[in-house]
C-alpha positions as CSV (number, residue, x, y, z in Angstrom):
1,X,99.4,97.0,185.7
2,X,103.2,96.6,186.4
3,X,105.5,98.7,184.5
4,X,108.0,95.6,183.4
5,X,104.1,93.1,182.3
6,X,103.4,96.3,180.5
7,X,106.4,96.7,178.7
8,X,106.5,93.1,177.9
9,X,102.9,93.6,176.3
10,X,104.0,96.0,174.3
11,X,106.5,94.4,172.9
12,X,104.3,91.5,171.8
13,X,102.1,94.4,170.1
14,X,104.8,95.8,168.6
15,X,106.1,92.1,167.0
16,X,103.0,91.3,165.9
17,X,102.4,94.6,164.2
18,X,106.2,94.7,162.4
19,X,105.0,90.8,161.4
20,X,101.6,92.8,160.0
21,X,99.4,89.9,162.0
22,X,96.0,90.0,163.3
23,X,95.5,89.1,166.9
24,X,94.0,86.1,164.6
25,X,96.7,85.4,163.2
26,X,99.4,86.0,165.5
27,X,97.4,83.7,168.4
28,X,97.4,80.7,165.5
29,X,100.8,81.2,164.4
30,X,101.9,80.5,168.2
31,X,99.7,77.6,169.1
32,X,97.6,80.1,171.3
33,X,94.0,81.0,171.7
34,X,93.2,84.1,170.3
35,X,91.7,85.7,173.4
36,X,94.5,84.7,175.5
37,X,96.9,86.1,173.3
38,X,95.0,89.6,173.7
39,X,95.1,89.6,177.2
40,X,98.7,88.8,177.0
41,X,99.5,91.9,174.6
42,X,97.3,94.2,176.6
43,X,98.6,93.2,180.0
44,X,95.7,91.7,181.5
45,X,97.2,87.8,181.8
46,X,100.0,86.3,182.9
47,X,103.2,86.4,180.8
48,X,105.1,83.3,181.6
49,X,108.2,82.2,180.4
50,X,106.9,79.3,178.9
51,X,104.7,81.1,177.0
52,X,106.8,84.1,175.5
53,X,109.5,81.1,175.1
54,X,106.6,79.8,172.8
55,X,105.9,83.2,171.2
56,X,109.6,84.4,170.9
57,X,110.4,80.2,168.8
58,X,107.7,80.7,166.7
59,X,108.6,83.5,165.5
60,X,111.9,83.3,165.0
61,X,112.7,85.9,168.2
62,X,115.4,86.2,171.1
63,X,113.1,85.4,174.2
64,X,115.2,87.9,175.9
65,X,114.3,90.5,173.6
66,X,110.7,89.9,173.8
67,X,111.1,89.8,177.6
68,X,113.6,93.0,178.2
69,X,113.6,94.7,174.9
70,X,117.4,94.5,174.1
71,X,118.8,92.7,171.0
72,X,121.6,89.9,171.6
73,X,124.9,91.3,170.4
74,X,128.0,89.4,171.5
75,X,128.5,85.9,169.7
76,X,131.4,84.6,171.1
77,X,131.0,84.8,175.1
78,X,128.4,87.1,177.5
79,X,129.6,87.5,180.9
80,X,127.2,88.4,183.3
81,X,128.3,89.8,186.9
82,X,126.5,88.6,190.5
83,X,123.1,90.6,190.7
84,X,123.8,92.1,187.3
85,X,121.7,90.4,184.9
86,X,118.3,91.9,183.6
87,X,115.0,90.5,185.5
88,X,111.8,90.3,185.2
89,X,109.2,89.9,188.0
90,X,106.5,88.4,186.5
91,X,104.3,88.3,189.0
92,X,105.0,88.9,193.2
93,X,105.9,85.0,193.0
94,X,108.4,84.7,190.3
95,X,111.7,86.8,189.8
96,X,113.5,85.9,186.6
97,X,117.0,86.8,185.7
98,X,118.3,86.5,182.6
99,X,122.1,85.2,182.8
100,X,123.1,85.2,179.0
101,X,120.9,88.2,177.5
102,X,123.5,89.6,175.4
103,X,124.9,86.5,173.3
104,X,123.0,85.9,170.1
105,X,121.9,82.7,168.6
106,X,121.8,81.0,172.4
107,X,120.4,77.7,172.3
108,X,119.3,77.5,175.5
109,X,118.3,80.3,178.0
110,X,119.6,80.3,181.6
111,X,117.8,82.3,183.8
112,X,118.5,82.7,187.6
113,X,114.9,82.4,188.8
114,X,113.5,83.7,192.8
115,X,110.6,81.9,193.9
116,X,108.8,83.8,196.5
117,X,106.6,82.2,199.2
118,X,102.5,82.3,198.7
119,X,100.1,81.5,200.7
120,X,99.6,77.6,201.9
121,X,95.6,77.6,199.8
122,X,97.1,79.2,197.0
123,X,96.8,76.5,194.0
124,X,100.0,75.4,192.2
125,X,100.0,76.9,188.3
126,X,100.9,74.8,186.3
127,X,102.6,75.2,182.6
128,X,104.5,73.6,179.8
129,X,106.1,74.5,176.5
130,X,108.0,73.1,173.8
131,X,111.6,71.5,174.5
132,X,113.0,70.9,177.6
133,X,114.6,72.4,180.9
134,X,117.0,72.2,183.4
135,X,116.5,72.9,187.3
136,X,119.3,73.4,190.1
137,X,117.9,74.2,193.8
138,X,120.9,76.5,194.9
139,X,118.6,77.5,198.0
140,X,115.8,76.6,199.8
141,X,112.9,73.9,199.8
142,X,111.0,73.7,196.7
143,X,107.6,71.5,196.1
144,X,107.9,70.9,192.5
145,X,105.0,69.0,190.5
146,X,105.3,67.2,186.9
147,X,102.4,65.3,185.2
148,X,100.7,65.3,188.8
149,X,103.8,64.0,190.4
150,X,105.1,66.2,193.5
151,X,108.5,66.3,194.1
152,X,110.4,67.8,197.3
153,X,113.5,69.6,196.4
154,X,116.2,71.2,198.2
155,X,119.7,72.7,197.9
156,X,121.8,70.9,195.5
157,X,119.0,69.1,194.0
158,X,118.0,69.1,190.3
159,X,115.8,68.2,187.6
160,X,115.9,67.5,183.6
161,X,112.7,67.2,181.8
162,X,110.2,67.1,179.3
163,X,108.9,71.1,179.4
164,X,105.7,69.9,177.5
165,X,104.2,68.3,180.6
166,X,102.6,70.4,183.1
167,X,104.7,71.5,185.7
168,X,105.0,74.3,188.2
169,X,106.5,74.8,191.8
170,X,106.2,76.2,195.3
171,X,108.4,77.3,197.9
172,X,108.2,75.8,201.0
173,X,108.7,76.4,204.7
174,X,107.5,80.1,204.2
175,X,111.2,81.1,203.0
176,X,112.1,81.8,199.2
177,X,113.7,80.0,196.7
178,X,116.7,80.9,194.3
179,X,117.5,77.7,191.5
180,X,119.3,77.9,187.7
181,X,116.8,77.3,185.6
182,X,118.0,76.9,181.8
183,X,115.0,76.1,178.8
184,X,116.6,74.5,176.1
């Protein structure tokens, strides 16, 4: 298991136990199915944004804690340096780094994500989660898909919408991807 999914599972664990939940109960108080939740919290299933984004609102949790285990301190500005703010890889694919992980009380969470090429058969996964986003292409080609809708995106391009409907990306022409993503 990767060391960062794995630390990211265990912090699930941990809030669930401090919240004295059940798997059960935790999965229900999130809008999750229970056994999907377990294979979150023991490392064996994807941890998407979307989904600790979903996790970290309903319970009242920074979604950068849950991700990177640091509490939010600053409340009045966060500055955060070129190549300096903490990532995530959550898979090979995705590379997600957090640009405003020390300022408490955010209302939205910008996140400097790298999309990484796969392979050409590789299906597109597809998520959603409560509230919406914000997408800037700053390089690259991206194939992004919304409610079965595909969308070509390149540099300079972006999007606003509806993070409830399903909706996931690619990157094309074998090269990777770098946009601003910020979840609202």
């Amino acid at each position: 298991m990767d060391e960062q999914i794995e630390q990211i599972a265990e912090r699930l664990k941990g809030l669930r136990e401090a919240l004295g939940l059940d798997v059960e109960g935790m999965a229900a108080s999130c809008g999750l199915e229970a056994e999907a939740y377990r294979q979150m919290e023991s490392g064996t299933a994807d941890l998407s944004v979307s989904i600790l984004h979903k996790i970290a609102e309903a319970q009242g949790v920074e979604l950068t804690t849950l991700m990177f285990g640091d509490e939010p301190k600053m409340s009045s500005y966060f500055v955060t340096r070129r190549g300096r703010g903490v990532a995530v890889e959550r898979s090979k694919a995705y590379k997600y780094q957090s640009l405003a992980a020390g300022f408490a009380g955010r209302k939205a969470d910008p996140f400097l994500v790298t999309v990484h090429p796969k392979p050409e058969d590789e299906p597109l996964y597809l998520n959603s989660h409560s509230g919406q986003e914000f997408n800037l292409i700053l390089s690259g080609r991206l194939l992004f898909q919304i409610s079965g809708k595909d969308i070509i995106m390149e540099s300079g391009d972006s999007i606003y919408f509806d993070s409830q409907l399903p909706h996931g990306m690619k990157a094309l022409d074998g090269e990777k991807v770098l946009f601003l993503a910020v979840i609202l």
